[in-house]
SERO-4910 file (N, C-alpha, C, O; in steps of 0.05 Angstrom, whole numbers):
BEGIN
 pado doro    nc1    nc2    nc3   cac1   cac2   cac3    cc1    cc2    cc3    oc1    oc2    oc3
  Unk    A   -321   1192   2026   -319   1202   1999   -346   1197   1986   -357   1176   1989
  Unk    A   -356   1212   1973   -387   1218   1957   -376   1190   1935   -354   1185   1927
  Unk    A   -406   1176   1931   -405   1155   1908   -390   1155   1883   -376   1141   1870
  Unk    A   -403   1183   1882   -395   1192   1854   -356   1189   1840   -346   1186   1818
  Unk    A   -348   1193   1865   -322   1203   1860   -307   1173   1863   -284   1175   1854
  Unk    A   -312   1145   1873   -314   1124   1863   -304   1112   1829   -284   1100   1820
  Unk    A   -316   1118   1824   -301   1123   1792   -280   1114   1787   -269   1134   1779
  Unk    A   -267   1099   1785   -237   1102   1766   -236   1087   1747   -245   1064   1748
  Unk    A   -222   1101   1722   -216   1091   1700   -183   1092   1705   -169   1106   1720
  Unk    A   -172   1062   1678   -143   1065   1675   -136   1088   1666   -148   1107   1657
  Unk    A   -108   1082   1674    -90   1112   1674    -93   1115   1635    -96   1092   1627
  Unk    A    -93   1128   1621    -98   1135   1596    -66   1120   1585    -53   1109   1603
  Unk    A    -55   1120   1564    -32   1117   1552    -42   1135   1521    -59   1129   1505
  Unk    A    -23   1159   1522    -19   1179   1505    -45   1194   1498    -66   1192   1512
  Unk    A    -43   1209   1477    -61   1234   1476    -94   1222   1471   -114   1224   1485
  Unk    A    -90   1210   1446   -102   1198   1438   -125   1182   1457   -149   1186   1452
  Unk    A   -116   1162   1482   -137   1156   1499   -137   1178   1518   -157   1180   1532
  Unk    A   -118   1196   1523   -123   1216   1539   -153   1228   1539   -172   1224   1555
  Unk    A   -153   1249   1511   -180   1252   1500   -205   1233   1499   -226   1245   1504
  Unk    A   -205   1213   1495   -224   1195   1491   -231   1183   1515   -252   1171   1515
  Unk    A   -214   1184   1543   -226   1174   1562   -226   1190   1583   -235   1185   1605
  Unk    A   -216   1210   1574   -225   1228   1596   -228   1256   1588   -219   1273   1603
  Unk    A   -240   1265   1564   -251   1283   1549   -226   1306   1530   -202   1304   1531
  Unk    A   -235   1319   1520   -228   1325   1499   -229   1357   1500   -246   1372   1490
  Unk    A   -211   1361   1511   -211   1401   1525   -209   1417   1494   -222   1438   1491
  Unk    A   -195   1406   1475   -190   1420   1454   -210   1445   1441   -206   1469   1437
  Unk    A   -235   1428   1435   -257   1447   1426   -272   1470   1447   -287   1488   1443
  Unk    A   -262   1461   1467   -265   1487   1491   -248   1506   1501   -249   1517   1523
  Unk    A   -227   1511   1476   -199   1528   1485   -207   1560   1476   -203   1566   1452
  Unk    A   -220   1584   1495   -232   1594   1473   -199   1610   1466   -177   1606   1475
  Unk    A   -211   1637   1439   -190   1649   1430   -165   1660   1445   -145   1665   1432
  Unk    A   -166   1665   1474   -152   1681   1487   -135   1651   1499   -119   1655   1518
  Unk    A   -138   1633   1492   -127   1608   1508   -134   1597   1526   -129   1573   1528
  Unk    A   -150   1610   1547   -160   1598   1575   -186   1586   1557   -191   1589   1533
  Unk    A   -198   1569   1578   -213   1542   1577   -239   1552   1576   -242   1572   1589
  Unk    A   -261   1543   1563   -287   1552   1574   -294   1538   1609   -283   1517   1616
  Unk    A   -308   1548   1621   -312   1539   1650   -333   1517   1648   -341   1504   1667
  Unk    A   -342   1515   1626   -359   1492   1622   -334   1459   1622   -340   1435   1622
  Unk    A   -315   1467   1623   -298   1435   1617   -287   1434   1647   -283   1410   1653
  Unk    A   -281   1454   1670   -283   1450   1696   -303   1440   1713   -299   1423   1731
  Unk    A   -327   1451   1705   -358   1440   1712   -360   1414   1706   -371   1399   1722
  Unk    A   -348   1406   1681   -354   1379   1676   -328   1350   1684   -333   1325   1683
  Unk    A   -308   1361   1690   -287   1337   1697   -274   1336   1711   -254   1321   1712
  Unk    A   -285   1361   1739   -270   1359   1765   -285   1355   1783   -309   1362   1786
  Unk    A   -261   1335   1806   -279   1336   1828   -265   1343   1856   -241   1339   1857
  Unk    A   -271   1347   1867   -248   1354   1900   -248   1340   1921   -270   1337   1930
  Unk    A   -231   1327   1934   -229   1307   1947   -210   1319   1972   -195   1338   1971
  Unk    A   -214   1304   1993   -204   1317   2015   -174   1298   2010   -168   1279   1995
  Unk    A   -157   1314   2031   -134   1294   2037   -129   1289   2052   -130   1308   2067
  Unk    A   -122   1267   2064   -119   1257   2101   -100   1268   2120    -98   1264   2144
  Unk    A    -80   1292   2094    -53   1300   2115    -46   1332   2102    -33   1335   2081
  Unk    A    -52   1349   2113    -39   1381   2106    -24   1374   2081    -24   1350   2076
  Unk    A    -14   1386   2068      5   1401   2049     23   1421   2048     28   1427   2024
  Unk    A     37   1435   2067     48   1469   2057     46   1466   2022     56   1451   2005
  Unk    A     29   1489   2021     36   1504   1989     55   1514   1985     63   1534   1997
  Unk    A     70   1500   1962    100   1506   1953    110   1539   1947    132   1548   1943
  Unk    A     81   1552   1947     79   1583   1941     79   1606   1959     86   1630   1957
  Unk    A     68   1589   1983     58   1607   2008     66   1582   2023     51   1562   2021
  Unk    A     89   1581   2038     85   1553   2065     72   1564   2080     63   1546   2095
  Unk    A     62   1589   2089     51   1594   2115     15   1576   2109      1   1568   2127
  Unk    A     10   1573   2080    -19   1569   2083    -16   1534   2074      7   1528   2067
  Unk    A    -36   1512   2072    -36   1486   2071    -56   1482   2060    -77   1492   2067
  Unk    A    -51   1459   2033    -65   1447   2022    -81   1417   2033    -71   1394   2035
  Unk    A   -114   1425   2040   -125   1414   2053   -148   1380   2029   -160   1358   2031
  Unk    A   -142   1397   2014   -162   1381   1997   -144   1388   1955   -129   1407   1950
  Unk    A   -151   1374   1940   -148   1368   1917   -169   1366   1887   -182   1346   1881
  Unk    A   -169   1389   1875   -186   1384   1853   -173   1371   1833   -153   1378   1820
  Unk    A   -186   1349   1830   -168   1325   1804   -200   1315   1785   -223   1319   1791
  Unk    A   -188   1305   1765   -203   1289   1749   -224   1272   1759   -215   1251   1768
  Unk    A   -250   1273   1760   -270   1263   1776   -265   1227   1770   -270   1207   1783
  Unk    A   -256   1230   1751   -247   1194   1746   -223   1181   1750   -220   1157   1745
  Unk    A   -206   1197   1759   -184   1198   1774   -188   1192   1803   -179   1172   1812
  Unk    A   -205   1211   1819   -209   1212   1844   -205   1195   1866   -199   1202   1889
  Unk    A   -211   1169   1857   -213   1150   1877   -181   1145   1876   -171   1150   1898
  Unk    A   -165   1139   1861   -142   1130   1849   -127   1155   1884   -122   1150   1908
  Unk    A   -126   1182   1865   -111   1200   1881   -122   1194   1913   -104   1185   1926
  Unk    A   -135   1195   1920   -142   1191   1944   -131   1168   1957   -118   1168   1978
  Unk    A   -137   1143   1941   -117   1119   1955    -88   1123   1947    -71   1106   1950
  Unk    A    -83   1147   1935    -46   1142   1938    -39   1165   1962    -17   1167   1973
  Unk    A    -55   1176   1966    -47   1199   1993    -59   1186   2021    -51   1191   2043
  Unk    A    -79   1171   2016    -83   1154   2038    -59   1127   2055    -55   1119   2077
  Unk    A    -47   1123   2021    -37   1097   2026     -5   1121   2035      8   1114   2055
  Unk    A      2   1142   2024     21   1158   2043     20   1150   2070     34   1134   2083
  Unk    A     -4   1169   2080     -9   1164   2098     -5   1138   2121      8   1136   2142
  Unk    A    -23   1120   2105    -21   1095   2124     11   1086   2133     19   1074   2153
  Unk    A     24   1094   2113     50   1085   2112     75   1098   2117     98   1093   2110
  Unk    A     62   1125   2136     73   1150   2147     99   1160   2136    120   1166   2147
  Unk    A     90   1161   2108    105   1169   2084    104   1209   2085    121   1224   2074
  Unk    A     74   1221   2103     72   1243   2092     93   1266   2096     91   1289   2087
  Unk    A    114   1256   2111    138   1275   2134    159   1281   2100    175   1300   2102
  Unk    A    156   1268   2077    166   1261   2051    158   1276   2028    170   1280   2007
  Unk    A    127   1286   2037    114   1304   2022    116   1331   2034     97   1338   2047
  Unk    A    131   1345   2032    144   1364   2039    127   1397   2031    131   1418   2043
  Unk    A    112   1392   2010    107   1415   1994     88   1407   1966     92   1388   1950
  Unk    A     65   1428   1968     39   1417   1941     51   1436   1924     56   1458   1933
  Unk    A     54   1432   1905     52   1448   1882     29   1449   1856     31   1461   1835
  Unk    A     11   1437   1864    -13   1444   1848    -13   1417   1835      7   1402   1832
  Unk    A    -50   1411   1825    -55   1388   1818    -69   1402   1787    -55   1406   1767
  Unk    A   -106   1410   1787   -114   1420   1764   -105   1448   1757   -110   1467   1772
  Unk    A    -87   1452   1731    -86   1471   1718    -88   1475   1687    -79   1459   1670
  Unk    A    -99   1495   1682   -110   1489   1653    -82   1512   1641    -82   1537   1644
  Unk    A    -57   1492   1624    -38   1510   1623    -26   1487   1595    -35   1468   1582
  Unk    A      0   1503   1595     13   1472   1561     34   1468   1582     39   1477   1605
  Unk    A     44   1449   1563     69   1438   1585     93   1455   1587     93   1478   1577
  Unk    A    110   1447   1598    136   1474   1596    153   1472   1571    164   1491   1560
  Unk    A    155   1448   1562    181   1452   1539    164   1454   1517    177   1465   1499
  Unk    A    133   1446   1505    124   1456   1483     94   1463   1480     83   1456   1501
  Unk    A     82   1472   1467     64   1477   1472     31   1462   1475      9   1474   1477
  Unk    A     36   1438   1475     13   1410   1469      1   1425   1502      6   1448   1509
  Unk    A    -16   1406   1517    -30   1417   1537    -19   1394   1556    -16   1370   1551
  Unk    A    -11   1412   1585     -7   1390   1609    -27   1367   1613    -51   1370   1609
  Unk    A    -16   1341   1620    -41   1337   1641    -54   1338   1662    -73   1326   1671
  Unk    A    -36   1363   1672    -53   1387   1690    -78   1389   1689    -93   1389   1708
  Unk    A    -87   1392   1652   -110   1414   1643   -134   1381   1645   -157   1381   1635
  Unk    A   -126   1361   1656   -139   1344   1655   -142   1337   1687   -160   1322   1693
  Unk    A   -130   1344   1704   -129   1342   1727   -119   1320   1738   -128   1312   1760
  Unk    A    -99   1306   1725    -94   1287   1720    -62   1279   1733    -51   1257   1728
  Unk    A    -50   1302   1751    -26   1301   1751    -22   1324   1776    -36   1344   1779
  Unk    A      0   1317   1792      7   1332   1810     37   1345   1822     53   1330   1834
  Unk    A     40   1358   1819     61   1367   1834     72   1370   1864     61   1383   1882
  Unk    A     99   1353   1866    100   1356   1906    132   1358   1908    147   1341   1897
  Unk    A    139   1378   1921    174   1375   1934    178   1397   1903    197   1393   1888
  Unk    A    166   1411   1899    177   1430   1869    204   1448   1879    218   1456   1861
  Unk    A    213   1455   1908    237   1477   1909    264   1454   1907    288   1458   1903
  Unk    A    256   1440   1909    280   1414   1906    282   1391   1887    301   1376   1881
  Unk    A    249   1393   1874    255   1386   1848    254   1393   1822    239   1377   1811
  Unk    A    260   1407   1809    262   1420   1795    269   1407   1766    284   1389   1760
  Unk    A    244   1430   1744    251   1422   1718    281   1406   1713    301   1407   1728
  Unk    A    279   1395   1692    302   1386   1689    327   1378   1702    347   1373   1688
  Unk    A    328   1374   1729    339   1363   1750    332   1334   1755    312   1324   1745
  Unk    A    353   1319   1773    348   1299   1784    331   1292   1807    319   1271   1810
  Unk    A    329   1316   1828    309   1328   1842    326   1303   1865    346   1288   1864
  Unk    A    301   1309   1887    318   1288   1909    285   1276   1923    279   1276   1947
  Unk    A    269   1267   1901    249   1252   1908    245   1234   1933    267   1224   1935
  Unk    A    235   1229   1945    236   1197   1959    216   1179   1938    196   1183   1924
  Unk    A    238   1151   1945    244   1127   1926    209   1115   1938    193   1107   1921
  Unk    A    204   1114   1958    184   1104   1968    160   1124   1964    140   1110   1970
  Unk    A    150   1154   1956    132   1165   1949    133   1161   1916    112   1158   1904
  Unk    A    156   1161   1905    156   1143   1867    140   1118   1874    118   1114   1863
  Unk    A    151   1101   1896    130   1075   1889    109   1077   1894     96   1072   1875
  Unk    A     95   1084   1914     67   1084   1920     48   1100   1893     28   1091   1883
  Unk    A     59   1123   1884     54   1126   1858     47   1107   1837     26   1098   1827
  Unk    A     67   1104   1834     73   1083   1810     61   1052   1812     59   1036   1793
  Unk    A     54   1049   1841     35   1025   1851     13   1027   1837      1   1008   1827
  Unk    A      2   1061   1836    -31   1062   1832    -37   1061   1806    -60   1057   1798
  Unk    A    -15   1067   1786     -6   1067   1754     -6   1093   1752    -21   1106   1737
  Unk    A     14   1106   1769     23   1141   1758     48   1136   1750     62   1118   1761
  Unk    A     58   1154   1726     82   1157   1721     89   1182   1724     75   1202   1726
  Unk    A    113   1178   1724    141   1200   1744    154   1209   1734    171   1195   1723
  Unk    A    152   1241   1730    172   1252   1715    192   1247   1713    203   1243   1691
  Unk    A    207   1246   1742    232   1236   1751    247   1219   1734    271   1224   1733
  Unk    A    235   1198   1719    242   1179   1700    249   1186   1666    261   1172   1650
  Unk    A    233   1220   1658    238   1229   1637    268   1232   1628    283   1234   1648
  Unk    A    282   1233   1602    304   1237   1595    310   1278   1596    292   1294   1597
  Unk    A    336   1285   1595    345   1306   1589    331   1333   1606    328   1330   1630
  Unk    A    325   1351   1596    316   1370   1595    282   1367   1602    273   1387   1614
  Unk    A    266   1351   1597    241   1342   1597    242   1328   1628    220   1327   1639
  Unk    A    263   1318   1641    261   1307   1665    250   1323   1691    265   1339   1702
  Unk    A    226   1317   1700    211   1328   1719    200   1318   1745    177   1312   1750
  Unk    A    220   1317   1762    224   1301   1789    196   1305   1810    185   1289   1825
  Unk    A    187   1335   1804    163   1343   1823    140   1325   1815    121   1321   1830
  Unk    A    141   1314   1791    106   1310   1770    103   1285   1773    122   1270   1766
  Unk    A     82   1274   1784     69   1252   1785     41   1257   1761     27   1277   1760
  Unk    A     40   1229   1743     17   1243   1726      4   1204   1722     16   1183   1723
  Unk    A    -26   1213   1717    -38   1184   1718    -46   1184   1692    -70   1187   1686
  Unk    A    -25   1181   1670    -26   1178   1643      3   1168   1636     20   1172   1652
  Unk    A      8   1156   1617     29   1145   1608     32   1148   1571     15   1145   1554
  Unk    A     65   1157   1569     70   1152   1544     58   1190   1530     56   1192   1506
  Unk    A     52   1210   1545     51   1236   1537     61   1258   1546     55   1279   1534
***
């Protein structure tokens, strides 16, 4: 892994350090909604992954590598490593995308997608607002590295696929 991507900061808790520690997409939203490409240039980085993926969109094709939050990076990498080591990946069934510059589904504030900050895995079986049928042991290794789990949201907001390295947003 390049030096650079070394890096990690704590997981943020709410919007507020979201912005402040790991930048501030707002003033780069232009009128049409999409992002200026100047805030991709500046807070992503791509990291390989130690084990295929099927894409939840296309299984015939596989997610080989991950664009996440360059200050994230190291973090994501030791939780798909530590999969790995712990031949957890037979569990990860399906990627459903990590950076997307999009709002969340029930309102309109911004994912922490758009921060690269958050990932989706197992989406045909877990589903919005469902209980989903996670494995208990890919929640912990998560939640080891300080990601929180949709899975744990109340009601309608409960999102079994989303692993996100921010808390409390």
């Amino acid at each position: 892994m390049h030096a650079a991507l070394r890096v990690q900061a704590p997981a943020p808790s709410g919007k507020e350090d979201l912005c402040r520690d790991f930048g501030d997409p707002y003033p780069l939203i232009l009128e049409d909604g999409t992002i200026d490409p100047v805030w991709e240039r500046k807070i992503l980085a791509t990291i390989e992954l130690p084990f295929a993926i099927p894409l939840s969109w296309d299984r015939t094709r596989v997610a080989t590598r991950l664009r996440c939050h360059r200050m994230a990076a190291a973090v994501f990498a030791q939780v798909f490593e530590e999969l790995k080591a712990r031949r957890l990946e037979a569990l990860v069934t399906s990627f459903g995308g990590c950076y997307a510059f999009r709002a969340k589904r029930r309102n309109q504030d911004l994912s922490t997608h758009c921060w690269g900050l958050a990932v989706d895995l197992n989406p045909e079986t877990n589903a919005l607002g469902t209980a989903g049928d996670m494995s208990p042991e890919v929640v912990e290794v998560f939640a080891r590295h300080g990601f929180e789990w949709g899975g744990r949201w109340e009601g309608a907001a409960r999102d079994p696929m989303h692993f996100q390295y921010c808390r409390g947003y």
